[in-house]
C-alpha positions in Angstrom: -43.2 -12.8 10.8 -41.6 -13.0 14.3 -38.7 -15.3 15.2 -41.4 -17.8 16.9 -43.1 -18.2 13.8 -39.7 -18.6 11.3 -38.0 -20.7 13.8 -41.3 -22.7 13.1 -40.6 -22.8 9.6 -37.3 -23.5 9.3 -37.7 -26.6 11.6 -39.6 -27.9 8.5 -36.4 -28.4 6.4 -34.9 -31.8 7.3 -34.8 -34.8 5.2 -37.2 -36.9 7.7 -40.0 -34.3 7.7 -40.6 -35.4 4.2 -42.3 -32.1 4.1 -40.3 -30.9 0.3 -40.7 -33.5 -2.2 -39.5 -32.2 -4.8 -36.9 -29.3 -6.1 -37.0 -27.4 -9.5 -34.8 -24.8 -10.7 -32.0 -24.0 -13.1 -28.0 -23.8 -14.0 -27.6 -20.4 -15.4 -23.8 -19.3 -16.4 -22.4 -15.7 -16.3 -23.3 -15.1 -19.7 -27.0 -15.1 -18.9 -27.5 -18.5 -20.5 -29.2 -21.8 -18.9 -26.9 -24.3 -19.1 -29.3 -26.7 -17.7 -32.4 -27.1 -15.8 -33.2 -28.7 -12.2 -35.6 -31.1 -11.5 -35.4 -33.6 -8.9 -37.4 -35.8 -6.5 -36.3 -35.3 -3.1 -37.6 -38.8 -2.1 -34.8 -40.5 -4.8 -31.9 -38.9 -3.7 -29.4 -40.2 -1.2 -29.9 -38.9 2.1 -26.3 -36.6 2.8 -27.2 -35.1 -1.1 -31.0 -34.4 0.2 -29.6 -32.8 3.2 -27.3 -30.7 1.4 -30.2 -29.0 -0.7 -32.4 -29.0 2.2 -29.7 -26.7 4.0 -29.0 -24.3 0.9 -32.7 -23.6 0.8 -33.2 -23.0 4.7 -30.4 -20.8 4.5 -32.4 -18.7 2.9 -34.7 -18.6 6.2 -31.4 -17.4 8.3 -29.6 -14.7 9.9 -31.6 -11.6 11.7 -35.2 -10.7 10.9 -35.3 -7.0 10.0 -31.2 -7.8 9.2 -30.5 -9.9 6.8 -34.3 -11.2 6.6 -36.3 -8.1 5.1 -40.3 -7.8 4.9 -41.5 -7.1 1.4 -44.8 -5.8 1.3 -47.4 -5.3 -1.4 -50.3 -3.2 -2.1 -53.4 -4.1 -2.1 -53.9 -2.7 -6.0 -50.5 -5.5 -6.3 -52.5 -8.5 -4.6 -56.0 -8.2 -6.7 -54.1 -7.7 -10.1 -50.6 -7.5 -11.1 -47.6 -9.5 -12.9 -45.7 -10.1 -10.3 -48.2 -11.2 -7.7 -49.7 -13.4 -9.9 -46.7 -15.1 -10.9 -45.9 -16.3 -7.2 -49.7 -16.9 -6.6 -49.7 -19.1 -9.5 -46.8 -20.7 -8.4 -47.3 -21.9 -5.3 -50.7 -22.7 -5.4 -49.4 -25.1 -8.5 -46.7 -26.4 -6.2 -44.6 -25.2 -8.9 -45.5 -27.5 -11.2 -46.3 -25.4 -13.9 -43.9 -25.4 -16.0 -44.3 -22.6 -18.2 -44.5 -20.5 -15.0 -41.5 -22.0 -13.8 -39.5 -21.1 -17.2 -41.2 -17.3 -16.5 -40.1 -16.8 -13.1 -36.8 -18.5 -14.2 -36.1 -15.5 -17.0 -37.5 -12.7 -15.2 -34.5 -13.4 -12.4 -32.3 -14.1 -15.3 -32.8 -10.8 -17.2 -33.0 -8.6 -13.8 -29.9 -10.1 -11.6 -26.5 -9.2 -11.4 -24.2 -11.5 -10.2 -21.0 -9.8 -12.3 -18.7 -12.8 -13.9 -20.5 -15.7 -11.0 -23.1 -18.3 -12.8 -25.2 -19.2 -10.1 -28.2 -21.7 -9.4 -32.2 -20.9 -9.3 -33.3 -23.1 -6.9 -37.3 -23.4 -6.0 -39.0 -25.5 -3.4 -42.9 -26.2 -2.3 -43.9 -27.1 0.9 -47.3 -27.2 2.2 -47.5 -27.3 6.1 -50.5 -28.5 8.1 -50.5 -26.2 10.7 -50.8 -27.7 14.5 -52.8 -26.3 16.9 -50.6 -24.4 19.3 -51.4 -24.3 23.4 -51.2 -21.7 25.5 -48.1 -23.2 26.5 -46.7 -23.0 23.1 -46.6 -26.8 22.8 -48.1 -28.3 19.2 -50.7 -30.6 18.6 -50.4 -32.4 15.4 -53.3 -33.4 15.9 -55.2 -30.5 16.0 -54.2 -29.2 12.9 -57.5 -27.1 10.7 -55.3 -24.9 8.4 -52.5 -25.7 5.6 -50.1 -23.0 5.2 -49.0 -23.5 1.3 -45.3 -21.7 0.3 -42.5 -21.5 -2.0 -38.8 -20.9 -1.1 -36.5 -19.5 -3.3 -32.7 -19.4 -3.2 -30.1 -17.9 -5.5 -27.0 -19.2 -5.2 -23.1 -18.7 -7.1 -21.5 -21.2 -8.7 -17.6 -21.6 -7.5 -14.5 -23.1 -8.8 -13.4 -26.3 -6.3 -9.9 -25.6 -4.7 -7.5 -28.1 -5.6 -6.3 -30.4 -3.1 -4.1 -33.5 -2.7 -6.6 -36.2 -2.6 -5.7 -40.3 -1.7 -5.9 -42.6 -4.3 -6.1 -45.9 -2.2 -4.9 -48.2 -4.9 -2.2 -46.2 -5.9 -1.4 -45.4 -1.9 -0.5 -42.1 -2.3 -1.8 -38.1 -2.6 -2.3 -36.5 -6.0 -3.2 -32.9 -6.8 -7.4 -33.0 -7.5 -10.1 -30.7 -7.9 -13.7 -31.8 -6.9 -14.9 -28.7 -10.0 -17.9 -27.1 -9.7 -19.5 -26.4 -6.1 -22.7 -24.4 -4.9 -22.0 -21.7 -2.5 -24.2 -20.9 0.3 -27.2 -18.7 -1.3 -26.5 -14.8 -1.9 -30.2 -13.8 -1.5 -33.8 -15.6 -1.5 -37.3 -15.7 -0.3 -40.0 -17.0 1.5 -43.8 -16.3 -0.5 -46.0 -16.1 1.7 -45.2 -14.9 4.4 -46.0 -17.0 8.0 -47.9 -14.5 9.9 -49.6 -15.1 12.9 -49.2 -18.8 12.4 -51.2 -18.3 9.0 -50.5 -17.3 5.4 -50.5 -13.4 4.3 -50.2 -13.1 0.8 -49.4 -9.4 1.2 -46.0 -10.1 2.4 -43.1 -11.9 1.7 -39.9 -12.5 3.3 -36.7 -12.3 1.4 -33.3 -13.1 2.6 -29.4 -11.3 2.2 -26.6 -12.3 2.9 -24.5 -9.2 2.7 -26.1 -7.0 4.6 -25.5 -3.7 2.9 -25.8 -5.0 -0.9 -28.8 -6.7 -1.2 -30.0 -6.8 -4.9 -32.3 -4.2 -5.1 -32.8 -4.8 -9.4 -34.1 -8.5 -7.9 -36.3 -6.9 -5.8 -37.7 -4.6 -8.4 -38.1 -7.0 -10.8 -39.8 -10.1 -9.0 -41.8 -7.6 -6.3 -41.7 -4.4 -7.8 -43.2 -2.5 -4.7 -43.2 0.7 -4.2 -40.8 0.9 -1.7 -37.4 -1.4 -1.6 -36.8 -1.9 1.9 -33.6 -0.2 2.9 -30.8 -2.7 4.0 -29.1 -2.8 7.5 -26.2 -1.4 6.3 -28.1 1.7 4.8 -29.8 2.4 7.3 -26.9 2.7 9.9 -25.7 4.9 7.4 -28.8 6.7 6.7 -28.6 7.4 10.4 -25.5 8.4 11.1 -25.3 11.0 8.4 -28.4 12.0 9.5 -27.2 12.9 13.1 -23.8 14.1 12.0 -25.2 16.5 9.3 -28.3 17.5 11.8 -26.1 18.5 14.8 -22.6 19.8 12.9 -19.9 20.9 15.9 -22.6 19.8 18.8 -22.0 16.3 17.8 -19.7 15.3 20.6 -18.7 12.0 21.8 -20.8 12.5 25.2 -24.3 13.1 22.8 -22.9 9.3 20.6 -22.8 7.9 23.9 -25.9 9.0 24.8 -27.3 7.5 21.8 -25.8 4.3 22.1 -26.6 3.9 25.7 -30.5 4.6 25.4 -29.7 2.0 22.0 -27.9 -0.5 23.7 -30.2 -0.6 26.8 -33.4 -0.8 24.7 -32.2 -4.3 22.9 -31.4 -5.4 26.1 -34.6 -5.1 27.3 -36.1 -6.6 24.8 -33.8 -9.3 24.8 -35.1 -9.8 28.6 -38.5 -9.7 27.7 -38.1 -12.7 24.8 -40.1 -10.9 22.7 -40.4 -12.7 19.4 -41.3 -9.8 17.3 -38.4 -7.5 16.0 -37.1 -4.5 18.1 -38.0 -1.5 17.4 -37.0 2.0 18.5 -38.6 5.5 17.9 -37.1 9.0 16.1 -39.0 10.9 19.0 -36.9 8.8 21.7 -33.4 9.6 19.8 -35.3 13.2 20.0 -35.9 13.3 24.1 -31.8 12.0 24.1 -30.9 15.0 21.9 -32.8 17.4 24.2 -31.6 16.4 27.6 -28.2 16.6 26.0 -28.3 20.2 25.1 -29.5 20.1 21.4 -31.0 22.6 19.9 -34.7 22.3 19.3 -33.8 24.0 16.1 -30.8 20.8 14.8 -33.5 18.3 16.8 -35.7 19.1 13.5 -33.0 18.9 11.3 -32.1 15.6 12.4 -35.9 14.6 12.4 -36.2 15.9 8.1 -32.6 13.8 7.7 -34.8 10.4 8.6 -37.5 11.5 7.2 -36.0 11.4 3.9 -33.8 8.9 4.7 -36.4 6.9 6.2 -39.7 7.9 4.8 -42.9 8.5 6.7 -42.0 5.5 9.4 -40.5 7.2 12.4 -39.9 3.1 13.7 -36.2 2.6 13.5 -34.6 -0.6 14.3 -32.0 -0.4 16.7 -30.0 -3.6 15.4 -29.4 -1.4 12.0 -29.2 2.2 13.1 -26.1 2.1 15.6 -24.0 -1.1 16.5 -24.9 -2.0 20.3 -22.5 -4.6 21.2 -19.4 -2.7 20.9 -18.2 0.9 21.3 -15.5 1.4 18.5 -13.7 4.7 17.8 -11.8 5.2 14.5 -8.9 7.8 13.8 -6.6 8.2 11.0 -4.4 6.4 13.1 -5.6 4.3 15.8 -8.5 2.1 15.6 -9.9 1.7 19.5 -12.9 -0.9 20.3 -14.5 -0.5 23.5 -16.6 -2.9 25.6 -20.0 -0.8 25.9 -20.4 -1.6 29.7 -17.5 0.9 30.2 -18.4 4.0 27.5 -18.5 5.8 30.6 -14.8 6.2 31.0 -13.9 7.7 27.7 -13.3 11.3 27.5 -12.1 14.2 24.7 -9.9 16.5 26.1 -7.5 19.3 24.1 -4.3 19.9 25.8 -1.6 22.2 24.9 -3.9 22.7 21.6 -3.6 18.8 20.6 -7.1 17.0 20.6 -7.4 13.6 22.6 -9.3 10.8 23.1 -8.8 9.7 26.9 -8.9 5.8 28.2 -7.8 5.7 31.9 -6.2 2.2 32.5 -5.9 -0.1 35.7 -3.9 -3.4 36.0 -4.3 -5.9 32.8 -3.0 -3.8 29.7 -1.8 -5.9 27.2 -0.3 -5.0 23.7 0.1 -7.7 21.2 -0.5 -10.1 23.3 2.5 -8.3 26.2 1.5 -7.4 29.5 3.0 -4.2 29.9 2.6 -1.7 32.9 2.3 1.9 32.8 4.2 4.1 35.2 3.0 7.2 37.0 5.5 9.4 34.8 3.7 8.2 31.5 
């Protein structure tokens, strides 16, 4: 999917549409037990409550693609005959209304996920979307609709204790100590099944969601999808990079080579956020090769670093540059000193040894404030 097509999607999930009836799913406490199970007509609740589901499931829809929102793909050997493909086919081509199926999915997230000492909530929706023609000025037709794209939504989310609070008691006149008790908190992880590709459903894919962005659940994955693969999560990644260039390049990895990286990064995402391209970034280990070169590297720690993401990475030399290096800022960590740097001005920051001491050299202007102090800084210092 690219943002075009989820931003699509998640438009879908507001009370008016009418477009989820109806939501299923189940209380389960930290002891692995169902408590109780879900199952409610969207159409008979009040409005603000119908909301509030409506916005825990989309949430499951949010954040980056390729970030927090991770492809899953499955064979082909998964899509003509396996467990777990056949579970979410049967599913949502049911509109979850098979019960049975609903109890299955219920325990096979049940005996997989951990979520430590947190009870949580299952919660599953169907929607079934008649797709609008779209123009070539991306405008929709309603009424050209020919296709309906049939999906669950899935969304996994911890149970927390209310904070107490003084609450007013109107016939008393005055504040008391209250607590509202149990509350939903905004879903840990999810999914989307299928996936909305090219404006049409691909049962090879779906489309599950994180919220932390280096934890993602991977026994959840391997238990509802089992692919071959678990997709590696953002956080991984950058680390799956870094270590791959420190390791590759030992003493020649300087701060002028990081630069270099995060320059030729940094400018790529821009482009692409120029160009509007809906589809996700993407950034290849033969460009981070060409920087490596025309800094010096040695073809010999070039294919060092190029067997570090292949192992790290597997067989895809495509890297995402939203994962593999932060763009937006510059940041430099010491034992010490922690130093963030707008990335406009990278330029300007030099290493230098003097009199045997290692430094890390900012010049300054006018405008250098500490704590919050404007402070100047005189020729002597």
């Amino acid at each position: 999917m690219n943002q075009k097509e989820l931003q699509e999607i998640r438009k879908r999930f507001k009370a008016e549409k009418d477009s989820i009836s109806h939501i299923f799913g189940c209380y389960v406490n930290a002891a692995k037990e169902i408590v109780t199970h879900i199952d409610m007509s969207v159409g008979l609740m009040e409005q603000e409550e119908a909301e509030m589901y409506l916005k825990l499931l989309k949430k499951a829809l949010s954040g980056t693609l390729g970030k927090n929102l991770l492809d899953i793909e499955f064979s082909t050997k998964q899509v003509e005959d396996s467990d777990e493909h056949r579970l979410l086919q049967t599913l949502r081509l049911s509109h979850l209304r098979d019960e049975n199926m609903r109890n299955v999915f219920y325990q096979r997230v049940i005996d997989s996920l951990d979520m430590g000492e947190e009870s949580y909530v299952i919660l599953l929706a169907s929607d079934s979307y008649d797709i609008p023609f779209k123009g070539n000025d991306d405008e929709l037709w309603e009424e050209g609709s020919n296709e309906v794209f049939d999906y669950i939504i899935c969304c996994i989310c911890p149970v927390k204790d209310a904070k107490a609070a003084l609450r007013y008691y109107a016939d008393e006149k005055s504040f008391r100590g209250a607590s509202t008790g149990h509350v939903l908190g905004s879903p840990e992880i999810g999914f989307m099944f299928p996936t909305f590709d090219d404006r049409s459903a691909n049962i090879y894919n779906a489309l599950y969601y994180s919220r932390n962005l280096s934890y993602i659940h991977e026994e959840f994955i391997e238990a509802i999808f089992n692919v071959e693969r678990v997709p590696l999560s953002a956080g991984a990644q950058k680390n799956v990079f870094g270590e791959a260039l420190c390791d590759a390049l030992g003493s020649d990895c300087s701060l002028e080579i990081v630069k270099a990286v995060h320059g030729q990064i940094r400018e790529r995402l821009m482009l692409h956020k120029e160009s509007k391209d809906p589809e996700i970034p993407e950034i290849y280990v033969e460009d981070i090769d060409n920087i490596l070169k025309t800094s010096g590297v040695s073809e010999e720690k070039i294919n060092l670093f190029n067997d570090a993401c292949q192992k790290g990475f597997g067989d895809d030399n495509v890297l995402n540059p939203n994962n593999v290096m932060e763009s937006r800022k510059f940041e430099m960590i010491t034992p010490e000193v922690h130093i963030t740097v707008n990335p406009e001005y990278t330029y300007n920051i030099t290493t230098k040894v003097i009199d045997g001491s290692k430094y890390i050299l900012i010049p300054v202007g006018e405008g250098v404030a500490v704590n919050g102090i404007d402070i100047k800084v005189g020729e002597d210092e």
